[in-house]
Backbone as numpy.savetxt, mean C-alpha at the origin, in Angstrom:
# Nx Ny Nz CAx CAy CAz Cx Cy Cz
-16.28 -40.03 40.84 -15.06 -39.26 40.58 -14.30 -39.10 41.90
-13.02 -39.44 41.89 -12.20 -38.71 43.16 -12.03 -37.78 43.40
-12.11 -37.73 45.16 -12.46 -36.48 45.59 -10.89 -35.96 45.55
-11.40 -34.34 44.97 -10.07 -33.55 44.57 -9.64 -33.35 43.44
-10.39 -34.37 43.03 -9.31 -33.77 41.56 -10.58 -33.25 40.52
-10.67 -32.39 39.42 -11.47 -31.63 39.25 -11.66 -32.48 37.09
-13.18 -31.80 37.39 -13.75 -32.78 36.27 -12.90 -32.16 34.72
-13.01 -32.82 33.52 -12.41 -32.47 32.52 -12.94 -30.84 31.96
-14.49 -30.83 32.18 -15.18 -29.61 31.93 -15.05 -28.46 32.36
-14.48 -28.61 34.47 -14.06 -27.56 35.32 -12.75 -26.92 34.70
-11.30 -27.63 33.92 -10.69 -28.03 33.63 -10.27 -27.01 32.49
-11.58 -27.37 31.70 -11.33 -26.82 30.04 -11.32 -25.16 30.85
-13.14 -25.17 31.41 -13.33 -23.51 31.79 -12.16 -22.68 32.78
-11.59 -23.47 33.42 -10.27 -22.73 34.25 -9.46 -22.66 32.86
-9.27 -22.97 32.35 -8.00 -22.91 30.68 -8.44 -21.60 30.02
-10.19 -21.81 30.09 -10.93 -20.56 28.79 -9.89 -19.50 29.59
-10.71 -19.08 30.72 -10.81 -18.21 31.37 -9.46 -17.38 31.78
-8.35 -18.53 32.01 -7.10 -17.86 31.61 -6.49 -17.36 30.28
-7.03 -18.03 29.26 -6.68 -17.50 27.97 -7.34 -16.44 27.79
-8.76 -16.43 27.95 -9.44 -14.99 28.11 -8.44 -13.61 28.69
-8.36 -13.88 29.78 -7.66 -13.51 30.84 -6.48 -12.74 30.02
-5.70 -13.76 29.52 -3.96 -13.31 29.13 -4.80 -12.42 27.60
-5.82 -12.93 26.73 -5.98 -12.20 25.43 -6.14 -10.89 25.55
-7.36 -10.46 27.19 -7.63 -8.93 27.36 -6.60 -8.27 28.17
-5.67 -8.86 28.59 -4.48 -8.15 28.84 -3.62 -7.60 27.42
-3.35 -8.53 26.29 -2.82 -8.54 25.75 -3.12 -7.01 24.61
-4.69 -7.36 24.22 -5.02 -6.08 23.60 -4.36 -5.01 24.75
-5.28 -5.56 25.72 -4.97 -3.78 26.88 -3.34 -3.41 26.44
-3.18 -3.72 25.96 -1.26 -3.52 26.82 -1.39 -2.46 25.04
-1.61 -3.81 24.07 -1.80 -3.06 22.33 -2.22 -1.71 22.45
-3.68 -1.49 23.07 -4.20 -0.53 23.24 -4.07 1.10 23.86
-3.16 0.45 25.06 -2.32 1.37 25.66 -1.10 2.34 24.58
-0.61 0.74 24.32 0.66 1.56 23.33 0.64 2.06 22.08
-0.64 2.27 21.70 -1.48 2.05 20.37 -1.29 4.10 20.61
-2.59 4.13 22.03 -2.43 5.75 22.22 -1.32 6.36 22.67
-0.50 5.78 23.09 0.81 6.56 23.55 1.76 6.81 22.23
1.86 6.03 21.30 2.35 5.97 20.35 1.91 7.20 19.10
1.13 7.74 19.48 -0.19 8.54 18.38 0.59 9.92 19.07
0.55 9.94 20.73 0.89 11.05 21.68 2.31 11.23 20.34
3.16 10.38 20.54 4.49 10.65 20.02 4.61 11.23 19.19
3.92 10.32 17.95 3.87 10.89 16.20 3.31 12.00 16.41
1.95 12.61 16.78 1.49 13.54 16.97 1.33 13.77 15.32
0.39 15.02 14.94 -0.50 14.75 13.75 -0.23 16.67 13.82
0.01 17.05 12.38 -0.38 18.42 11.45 -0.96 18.77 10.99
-1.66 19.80 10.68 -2.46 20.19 9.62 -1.26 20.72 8.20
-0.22 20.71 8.60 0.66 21.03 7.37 0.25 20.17 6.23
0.28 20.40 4.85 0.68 20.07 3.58 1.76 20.09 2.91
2.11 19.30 2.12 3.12 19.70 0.74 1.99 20.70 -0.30
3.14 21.38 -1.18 2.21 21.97 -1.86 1.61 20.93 -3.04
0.46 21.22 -4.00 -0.04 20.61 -4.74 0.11 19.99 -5.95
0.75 18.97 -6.09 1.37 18.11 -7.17 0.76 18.42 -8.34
-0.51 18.88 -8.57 -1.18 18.72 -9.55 -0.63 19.35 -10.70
-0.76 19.02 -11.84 -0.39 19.73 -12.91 0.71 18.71 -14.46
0.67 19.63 -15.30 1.47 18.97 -16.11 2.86 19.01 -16.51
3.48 17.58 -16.03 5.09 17.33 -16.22 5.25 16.90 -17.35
6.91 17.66 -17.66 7.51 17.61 -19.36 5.88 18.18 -20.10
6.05 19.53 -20.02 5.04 20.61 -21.03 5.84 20.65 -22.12
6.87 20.03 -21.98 7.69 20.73 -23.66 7.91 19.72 -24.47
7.47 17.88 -24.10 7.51 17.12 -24.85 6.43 17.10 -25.70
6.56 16.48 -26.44 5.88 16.32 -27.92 4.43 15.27 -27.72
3.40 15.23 -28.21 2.26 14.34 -28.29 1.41 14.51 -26.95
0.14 13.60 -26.81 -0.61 13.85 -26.01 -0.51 13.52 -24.96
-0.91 14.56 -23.53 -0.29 13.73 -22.84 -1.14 12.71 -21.99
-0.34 11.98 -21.18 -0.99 10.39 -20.27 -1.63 11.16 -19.00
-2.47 10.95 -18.81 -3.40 11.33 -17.14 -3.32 10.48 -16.54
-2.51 10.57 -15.05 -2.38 9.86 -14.01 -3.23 10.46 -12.59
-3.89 9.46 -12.74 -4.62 10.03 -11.09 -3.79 9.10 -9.79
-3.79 10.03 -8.77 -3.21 8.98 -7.28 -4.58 9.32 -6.37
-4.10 8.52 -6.03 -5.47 8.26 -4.85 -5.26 7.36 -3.82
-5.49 7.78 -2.29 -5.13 6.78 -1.62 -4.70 7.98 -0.09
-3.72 7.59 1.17 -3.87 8.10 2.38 -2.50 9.12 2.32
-1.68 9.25 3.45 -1.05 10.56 3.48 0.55 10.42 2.55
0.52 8.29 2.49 1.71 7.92 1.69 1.74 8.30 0.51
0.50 8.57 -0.24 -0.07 9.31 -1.85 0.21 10.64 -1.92
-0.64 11.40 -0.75 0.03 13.00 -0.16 0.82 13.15 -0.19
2.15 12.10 0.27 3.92 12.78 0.60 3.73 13.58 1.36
2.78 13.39 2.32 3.06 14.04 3.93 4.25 13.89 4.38
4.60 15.16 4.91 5.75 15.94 5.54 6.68 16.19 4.32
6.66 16.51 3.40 7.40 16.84 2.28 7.28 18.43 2.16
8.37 19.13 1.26 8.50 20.40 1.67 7.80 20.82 0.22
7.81 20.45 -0.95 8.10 20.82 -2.07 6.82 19.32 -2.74
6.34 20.30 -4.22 5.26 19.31 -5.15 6.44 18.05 -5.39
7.65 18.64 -6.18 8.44 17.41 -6.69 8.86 16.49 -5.92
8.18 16.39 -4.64 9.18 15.57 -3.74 7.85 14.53 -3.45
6.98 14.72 -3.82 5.99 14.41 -3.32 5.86 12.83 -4.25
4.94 11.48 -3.73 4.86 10.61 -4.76 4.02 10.52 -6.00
3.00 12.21 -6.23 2.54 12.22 -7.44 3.54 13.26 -8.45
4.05 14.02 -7.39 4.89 14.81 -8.46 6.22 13.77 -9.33
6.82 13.16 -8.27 7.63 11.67 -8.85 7.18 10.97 -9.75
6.10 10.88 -9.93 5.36 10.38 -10.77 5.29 10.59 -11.95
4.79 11.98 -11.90 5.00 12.73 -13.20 6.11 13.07 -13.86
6.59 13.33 -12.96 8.53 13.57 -13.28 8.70 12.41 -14.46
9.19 11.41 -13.41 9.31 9.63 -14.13 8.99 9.44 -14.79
7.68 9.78 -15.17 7.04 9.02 -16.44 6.89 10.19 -17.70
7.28 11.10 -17.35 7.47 11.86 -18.24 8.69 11.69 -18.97
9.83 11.12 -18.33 11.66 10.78 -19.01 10.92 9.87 -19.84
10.44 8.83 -19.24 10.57 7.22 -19.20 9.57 7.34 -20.48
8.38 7.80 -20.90 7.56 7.41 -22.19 8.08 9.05 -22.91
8.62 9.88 -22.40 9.05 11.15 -23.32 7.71 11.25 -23.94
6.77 11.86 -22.85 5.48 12.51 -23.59 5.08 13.52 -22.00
4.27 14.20 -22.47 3.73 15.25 -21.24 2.71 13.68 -20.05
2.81 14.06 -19.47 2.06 13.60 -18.14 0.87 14.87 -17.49
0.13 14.50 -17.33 -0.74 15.37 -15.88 -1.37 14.51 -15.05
-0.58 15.08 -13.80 -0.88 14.42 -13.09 -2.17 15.07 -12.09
-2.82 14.42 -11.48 -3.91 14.90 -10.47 -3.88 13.80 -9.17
-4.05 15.04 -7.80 -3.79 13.72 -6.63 -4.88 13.84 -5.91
-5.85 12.47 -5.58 -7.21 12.72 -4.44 -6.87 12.46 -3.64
-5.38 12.11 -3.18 -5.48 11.07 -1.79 -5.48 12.17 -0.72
-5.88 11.68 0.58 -6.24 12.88 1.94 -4.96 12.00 2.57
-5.04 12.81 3.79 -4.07 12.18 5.04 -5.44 11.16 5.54
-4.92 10.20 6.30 -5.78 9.93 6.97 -6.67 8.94 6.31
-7.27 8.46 5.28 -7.77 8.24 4.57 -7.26 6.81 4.81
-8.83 5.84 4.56 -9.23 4.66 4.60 -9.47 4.01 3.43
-9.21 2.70 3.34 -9.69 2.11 2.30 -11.46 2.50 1.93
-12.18 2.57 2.66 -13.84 3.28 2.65 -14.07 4.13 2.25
-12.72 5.27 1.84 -12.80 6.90 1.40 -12.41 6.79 -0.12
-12.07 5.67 -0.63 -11.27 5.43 -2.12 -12.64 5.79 -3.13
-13.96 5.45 -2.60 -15.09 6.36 -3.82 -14.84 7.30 -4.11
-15.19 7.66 -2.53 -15.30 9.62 -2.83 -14.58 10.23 -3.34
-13.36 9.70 -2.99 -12.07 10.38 -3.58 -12.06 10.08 -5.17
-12.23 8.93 -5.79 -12.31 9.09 -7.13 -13.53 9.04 -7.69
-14.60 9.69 -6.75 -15.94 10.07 -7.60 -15.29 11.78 -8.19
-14.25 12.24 -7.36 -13.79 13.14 -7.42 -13.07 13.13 -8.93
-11.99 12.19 -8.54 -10.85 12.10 -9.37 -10.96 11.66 -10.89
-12.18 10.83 -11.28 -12.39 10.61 -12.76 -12.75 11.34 -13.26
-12.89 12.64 -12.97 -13.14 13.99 -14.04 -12.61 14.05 -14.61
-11.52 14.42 -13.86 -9.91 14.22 -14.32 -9.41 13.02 -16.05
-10.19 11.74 -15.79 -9.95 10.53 -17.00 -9.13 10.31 -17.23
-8.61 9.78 -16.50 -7.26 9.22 -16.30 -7.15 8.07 -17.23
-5.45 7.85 -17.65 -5.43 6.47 -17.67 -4.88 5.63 -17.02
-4.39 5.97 -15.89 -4.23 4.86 -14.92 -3.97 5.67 -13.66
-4.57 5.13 -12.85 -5.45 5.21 -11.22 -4.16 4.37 -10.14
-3.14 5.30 -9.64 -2.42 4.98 -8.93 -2.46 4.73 -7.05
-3.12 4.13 -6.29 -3.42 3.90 -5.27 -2.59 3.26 -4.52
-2.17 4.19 -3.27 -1.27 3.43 -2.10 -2.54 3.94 -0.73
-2.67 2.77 -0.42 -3.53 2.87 0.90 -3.68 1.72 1.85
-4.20 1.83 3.07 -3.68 0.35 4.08 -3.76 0.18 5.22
-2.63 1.70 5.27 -2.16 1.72 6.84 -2.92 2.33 7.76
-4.08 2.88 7.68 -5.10 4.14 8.49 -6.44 2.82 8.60
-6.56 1.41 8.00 -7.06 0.92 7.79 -6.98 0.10 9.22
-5.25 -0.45 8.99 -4.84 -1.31 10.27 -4.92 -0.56 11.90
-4.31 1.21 11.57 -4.40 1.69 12.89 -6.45 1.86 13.41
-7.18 1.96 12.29 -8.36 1.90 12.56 -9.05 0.57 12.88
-8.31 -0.96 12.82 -8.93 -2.19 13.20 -10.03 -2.73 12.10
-9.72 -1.72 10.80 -10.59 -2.42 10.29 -10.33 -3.68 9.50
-10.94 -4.82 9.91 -10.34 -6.39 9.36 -9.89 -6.26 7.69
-8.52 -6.62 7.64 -8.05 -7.40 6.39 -8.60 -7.76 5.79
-10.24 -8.82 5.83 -10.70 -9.04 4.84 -12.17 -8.38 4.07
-12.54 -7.17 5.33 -13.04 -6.40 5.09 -12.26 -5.06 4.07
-11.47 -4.95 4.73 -10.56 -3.50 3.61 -10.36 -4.12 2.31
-9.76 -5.69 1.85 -9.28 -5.95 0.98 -10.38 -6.43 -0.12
-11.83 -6.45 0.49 -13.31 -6.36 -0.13 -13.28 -5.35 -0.58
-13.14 -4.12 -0.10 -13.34 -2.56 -0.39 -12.72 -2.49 -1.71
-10.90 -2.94 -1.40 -10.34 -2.32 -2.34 -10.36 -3.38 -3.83
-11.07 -4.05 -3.51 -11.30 -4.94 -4.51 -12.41 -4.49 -5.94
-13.51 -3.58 -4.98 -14.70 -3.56 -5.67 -13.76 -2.10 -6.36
-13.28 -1.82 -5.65 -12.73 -0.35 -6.46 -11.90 -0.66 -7.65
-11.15 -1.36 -7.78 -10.41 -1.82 -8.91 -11.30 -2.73 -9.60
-12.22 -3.52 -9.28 -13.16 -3.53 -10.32 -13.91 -2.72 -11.16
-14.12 -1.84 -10.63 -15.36 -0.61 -11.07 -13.94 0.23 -11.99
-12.55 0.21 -11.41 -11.81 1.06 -12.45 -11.88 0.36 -13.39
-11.20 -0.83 -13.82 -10.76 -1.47 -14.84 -12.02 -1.83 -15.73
-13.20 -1.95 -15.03 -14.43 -2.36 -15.92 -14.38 -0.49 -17.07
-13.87 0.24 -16.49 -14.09 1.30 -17.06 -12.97 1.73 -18.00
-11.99 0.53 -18.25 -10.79 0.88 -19.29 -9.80 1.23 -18.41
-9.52 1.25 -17.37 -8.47 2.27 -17.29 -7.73 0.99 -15.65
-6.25 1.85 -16.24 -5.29 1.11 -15.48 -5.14 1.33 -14.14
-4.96 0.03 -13.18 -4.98 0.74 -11.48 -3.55 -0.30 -11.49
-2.86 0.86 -10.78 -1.49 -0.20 -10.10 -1.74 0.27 -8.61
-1.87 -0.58 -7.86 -1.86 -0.48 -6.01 -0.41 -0.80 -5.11
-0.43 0.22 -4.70 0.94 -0.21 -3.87 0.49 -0.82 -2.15
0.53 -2.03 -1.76 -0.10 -2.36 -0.94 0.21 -1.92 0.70
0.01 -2.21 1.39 -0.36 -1.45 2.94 1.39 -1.78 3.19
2.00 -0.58 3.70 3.77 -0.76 4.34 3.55 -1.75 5.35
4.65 -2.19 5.62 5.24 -2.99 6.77 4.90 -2.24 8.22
3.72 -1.53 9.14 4.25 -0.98 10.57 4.58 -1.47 11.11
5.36 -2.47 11.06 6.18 -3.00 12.48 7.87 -2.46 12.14
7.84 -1.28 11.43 9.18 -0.71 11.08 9.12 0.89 11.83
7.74 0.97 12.29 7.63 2.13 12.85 8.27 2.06 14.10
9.47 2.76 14.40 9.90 2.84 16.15 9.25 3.66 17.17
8.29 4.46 16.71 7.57 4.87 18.14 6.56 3.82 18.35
6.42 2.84 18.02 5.62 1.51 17.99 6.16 0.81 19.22
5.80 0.69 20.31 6.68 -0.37 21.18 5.92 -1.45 20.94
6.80 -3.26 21.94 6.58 -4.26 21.75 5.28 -4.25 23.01
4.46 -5.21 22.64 3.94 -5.63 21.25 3.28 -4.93 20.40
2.97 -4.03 20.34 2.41 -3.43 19.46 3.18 -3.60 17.99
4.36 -3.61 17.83 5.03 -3.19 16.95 5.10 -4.65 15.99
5.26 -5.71 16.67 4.71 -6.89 16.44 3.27 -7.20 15.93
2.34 -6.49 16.66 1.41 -7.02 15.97 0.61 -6.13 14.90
1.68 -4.71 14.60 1.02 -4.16 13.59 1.92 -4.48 12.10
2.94 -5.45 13.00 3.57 -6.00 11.62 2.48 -6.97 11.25
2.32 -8.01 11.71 1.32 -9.00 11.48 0.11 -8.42 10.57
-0.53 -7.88 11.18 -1.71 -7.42 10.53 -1.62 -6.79 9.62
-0.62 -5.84 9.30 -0.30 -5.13 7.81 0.44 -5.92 6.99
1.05 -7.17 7.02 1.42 -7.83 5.90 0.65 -8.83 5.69
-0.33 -9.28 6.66 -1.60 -9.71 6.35 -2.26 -9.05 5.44
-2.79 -7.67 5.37 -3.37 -7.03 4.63 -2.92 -7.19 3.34
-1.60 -6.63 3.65 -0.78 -6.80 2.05 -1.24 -7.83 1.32
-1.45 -8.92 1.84 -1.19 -10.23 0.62 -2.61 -10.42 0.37
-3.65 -9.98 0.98 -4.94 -9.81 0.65 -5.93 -8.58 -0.07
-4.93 -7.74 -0.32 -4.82 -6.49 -1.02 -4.26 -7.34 -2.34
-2.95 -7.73 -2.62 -2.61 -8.48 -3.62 -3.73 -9.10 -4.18
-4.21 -10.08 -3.30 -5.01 -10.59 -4.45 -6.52 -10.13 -4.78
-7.19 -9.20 -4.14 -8.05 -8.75 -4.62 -7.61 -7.85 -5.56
-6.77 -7.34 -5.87 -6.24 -6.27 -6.57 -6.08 -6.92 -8.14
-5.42 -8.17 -8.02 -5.01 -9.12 -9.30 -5.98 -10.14 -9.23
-7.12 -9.82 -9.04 -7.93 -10.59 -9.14 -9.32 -9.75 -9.69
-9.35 -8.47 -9.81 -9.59 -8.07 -10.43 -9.53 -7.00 -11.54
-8.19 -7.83 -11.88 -7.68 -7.12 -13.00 -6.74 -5.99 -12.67
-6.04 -5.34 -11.55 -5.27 -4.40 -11.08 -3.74 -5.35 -11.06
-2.85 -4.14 -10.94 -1.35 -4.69 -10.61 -1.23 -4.32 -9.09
-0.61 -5.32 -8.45 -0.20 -5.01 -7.15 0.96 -5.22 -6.53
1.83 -4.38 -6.42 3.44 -3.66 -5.97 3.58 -3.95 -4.64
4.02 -4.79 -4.30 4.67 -4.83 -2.79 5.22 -3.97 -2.15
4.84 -2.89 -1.43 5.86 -1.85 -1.07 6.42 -2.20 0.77
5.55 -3.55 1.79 6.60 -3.61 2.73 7.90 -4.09 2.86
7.85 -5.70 2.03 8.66 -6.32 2.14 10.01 -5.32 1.34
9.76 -4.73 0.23 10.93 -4.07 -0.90 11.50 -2.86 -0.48
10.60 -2.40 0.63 11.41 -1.10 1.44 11.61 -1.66 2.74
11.70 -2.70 3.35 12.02 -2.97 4.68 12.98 -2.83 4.66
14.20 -3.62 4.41 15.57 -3.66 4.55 16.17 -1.97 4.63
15.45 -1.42 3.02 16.14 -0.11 3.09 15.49 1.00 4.22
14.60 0.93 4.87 14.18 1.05 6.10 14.87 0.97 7.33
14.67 -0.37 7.52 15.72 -0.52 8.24 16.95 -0.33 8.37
18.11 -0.59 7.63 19.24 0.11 7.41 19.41 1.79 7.36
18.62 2.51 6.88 18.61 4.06 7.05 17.41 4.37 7.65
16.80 3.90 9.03 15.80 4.70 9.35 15.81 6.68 9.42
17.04 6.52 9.73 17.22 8.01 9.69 16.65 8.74 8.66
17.31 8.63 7.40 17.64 9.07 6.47 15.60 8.57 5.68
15.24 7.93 5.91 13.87 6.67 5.60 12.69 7.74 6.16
13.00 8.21 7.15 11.48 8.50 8.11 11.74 9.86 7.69
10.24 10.84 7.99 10.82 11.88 8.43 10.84 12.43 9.77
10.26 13.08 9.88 10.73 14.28 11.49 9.46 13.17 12.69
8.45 13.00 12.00 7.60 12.37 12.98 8.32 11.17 13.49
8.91 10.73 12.44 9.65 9.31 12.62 8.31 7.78 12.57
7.00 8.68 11.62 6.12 7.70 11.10 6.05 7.91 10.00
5.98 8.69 9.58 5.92 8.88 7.63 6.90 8.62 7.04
7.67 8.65 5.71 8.71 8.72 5.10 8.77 10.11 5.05
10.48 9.85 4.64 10.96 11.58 4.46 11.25 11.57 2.91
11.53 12.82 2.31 11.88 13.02 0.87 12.23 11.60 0.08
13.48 11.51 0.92 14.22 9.70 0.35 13.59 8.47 0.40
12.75 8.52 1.55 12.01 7.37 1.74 10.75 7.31 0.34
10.27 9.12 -0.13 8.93 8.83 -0.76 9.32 8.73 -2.45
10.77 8.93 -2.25 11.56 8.80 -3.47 11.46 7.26 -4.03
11.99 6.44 -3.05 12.25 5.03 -3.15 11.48 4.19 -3.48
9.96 4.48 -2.84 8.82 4.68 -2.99 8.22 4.29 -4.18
8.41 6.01 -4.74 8.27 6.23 -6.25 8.68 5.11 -7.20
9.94 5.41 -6.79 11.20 4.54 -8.10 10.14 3.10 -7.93
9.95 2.54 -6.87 9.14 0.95 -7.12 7.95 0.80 -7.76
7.07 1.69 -7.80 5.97 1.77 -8.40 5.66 2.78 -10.09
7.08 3.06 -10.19 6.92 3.51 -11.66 7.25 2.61 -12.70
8.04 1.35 -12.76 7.80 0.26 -13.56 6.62 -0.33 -13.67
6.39 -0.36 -12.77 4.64 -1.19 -12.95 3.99 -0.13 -13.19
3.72 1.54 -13.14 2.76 2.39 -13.78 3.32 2.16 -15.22
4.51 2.13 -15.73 4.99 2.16 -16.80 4.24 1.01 -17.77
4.39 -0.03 -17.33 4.20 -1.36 -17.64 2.96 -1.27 -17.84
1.80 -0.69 -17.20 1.03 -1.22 -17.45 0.20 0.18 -18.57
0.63 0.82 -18.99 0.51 2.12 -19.13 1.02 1.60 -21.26
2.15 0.77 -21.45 2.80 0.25 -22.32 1.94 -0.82 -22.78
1.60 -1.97 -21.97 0.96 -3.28 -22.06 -0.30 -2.58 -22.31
-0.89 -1.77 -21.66 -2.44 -1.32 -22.52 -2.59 -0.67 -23.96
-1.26 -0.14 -24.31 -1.68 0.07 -25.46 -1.13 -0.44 -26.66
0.28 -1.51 -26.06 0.65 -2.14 -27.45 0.51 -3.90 -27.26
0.08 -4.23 -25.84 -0.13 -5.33 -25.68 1.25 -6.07 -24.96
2.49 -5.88 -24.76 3.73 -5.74 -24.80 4.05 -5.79 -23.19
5.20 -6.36 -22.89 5.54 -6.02 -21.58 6.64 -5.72 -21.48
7.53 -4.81 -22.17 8.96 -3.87 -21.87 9.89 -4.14 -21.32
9.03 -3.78 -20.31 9.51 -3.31 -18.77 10.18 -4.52 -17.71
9.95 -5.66 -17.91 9.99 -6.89 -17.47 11.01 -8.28 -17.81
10.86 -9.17 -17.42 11.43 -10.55 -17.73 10.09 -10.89 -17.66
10.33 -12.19 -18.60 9.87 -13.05 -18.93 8.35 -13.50 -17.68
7.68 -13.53 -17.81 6.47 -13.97 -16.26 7.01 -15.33 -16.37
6.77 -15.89 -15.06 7.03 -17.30 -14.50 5.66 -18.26 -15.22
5.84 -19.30 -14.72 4.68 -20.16 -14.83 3.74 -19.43 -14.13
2.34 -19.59 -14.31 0.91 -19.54 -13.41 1.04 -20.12 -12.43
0.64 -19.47 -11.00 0.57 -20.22 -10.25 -0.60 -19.62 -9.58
-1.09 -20.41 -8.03 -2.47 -19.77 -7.89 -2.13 -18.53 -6.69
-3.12 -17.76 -7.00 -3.11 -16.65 -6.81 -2.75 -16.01 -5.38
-3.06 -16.95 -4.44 -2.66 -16.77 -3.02 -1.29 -17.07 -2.81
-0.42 -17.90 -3.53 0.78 -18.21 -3.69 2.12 -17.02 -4.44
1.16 -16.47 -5.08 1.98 -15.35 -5.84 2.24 -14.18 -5.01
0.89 -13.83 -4.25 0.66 -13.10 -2.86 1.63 -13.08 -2.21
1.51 -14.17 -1.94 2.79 -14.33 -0.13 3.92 -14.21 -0.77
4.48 -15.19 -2.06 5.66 -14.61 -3.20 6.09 -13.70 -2.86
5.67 -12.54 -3.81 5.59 -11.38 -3.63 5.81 -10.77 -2.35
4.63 -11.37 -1.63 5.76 -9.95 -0.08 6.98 -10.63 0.47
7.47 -11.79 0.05 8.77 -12.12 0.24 10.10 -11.66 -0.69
9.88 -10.97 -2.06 10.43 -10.80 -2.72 10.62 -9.33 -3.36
11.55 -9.19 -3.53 11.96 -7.24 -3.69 11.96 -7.43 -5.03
11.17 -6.28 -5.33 10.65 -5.61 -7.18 9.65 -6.86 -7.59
9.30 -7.43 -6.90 8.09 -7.97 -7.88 6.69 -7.39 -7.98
5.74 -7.96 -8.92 4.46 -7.15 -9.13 3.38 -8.81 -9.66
2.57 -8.49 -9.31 1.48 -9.24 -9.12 0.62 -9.01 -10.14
0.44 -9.64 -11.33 -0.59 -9.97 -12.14 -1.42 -10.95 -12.56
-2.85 -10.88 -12.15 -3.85 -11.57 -11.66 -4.05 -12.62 -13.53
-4.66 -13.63 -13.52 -5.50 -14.24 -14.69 -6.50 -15.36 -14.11
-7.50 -14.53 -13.84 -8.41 -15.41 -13.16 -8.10 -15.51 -11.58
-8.15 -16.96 -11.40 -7.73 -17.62 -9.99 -6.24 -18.12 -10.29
-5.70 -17.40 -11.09 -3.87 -17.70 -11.37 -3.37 -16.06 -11.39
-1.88 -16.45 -11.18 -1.45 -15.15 -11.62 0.15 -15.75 -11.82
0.50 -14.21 -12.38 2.08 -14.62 -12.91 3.01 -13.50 -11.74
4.15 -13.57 -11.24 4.75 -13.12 -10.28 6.24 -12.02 -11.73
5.55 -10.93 -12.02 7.14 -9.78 -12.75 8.30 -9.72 -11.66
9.53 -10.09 -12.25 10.35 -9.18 -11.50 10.99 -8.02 -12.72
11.15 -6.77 -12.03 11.57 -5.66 -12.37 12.92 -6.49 -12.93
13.29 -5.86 -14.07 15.21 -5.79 -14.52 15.40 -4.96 -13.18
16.97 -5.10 -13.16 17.54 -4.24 -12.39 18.76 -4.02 -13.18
């Protein structure tokens, strides 16, 4: 070999070692802005008050049991009032929309992981619901726990519901790279990883038998355009409007599927597309505003909402 110039092997390991190099900078920097970012939002012990209870008492027939379950986006953290909240919306909604009483009941905590979704509805099926409303995700990504670990979790959980009769619609992990106390990169790469999640939430969700609601891609824009008006005071949660908007996306598909279980029927909808396979409907879906994800097998069909 000539002298000086260095072998292919010396070569590769000077390459590792800088990529090494630039990767543990790269977390460090994540990591840094990860806790400074937490400093910002800063965390309450406040509540909304307790959604629980029964909406439209004065309509006629029996009424539908809705359980929510899921992290502080289920709570309607920082909300002042039950009705503002996304189980009281809930009940509200679906109380116009099928004109029958609703009761609603909510397990979700702040804070709360895809890993906490038992407990919470070892809690919540007392209750017997007929359909098991879950938004959860984001406490998942700020905790590092892998995408295809959480989307295992939430998989076995919507199995174990639906094996038991009863309806789960999931609203999948938000967009954080819409959060502005997020700096770059961070903000970048908690977009990445939470719409990662999303589309792997999708399909464990419709894959075993659950509906799954896109909620980053269908509130980004309106996010973005009114962060103001979108966030609330932390400027990480949604505010009233934001958990409103929220709502409004995930009550066609509670509706729908709430309708389709008991007359077989889909209402609420156009026509489903062709089958296509199931990872394809996924990514679909988080590209596309008002759609919903319903699994058949290793296929699924992609709803869009009327508007």
């Amino acid at each position: 070999m000539m002298c000086g110039v260095p072998s292919p092997r010396k070569v590769a390991a000077t390459a590792l070692v800088g990529s090494t190099a630039a990767l543990t900078g790269f977390y460090g920097t994540v990591l840094a802005e990860a806790v400074m970012a937490r400093k910002v939002i800063g965390v309450t012990d406040d509540r909304p008050p307790s959604p629980d209870g029964l909406y439209g008492d004065d309509l006629p027939g029996e009424p539908v049991r809705v359980l929510v379950a899921g992290d502080s986006a289920a709570v309607g953290y920082g909300t002042d009032r039950a009705d503002q909240t996304p189980p009281g919306l809930i009940g509200i909604g679906l109380s116009h929309v099928l004109d029958c009483p609703v009761d609603v009941r909510s397990v979700a905590v702040v804070g709360a992981q895809t890993s906490d979704l038992p407990g919470q509805l070892e809690i919540g099926l007392e209750h017997k619901p007929d359909v098991v409303v879950i938004i959860v995700g984001a406490n998942d990504v700020t905790h590092r726990v892998s995408p295809r670990t959480s989307a295992r979790r939430l998989g076995a959980v919507v199995r174990d519901l639906t094996s038991r009769n009863i309806e789960v619609v999931v609203g999948t992990c938000p967009d954080l790279g819409l959060v502005r106390p997020l700096q770059q990169p961070l903000r970048w790469y908690a977009h990445q990883v939470s719409t990662h999640l999303a589309k792997r939430q999708t399909v464990a969700v419709a894959r075993n038998g659950g509906r799954a609601v896109s909620l980053g891609e269908l509130l980004g824009r309106l996010f973005l355009e009114h962060h103001d008006t979108m966030f609330g005071a932390d400027r990480f949660h949604p505010s009233a409007r934001g958990y409103a908007n929220m709502a409004a996306v995930l009550l066609p598909a509670i509706t729908g599927a709430l309708r389709e279980h008991e007359t077989g029927r889909v209402p609420f909808f156009d026509v489903p597309r062709d089958l296509m396979p199931l990872g394809a409907a996924a990514a679909q879906a988080s590209h596309e505003a008002g759609t919903e994800v319903v699994g058949a097998g290793r296929w699924a069909t992609v709803r869009r909402r009327r508007g």
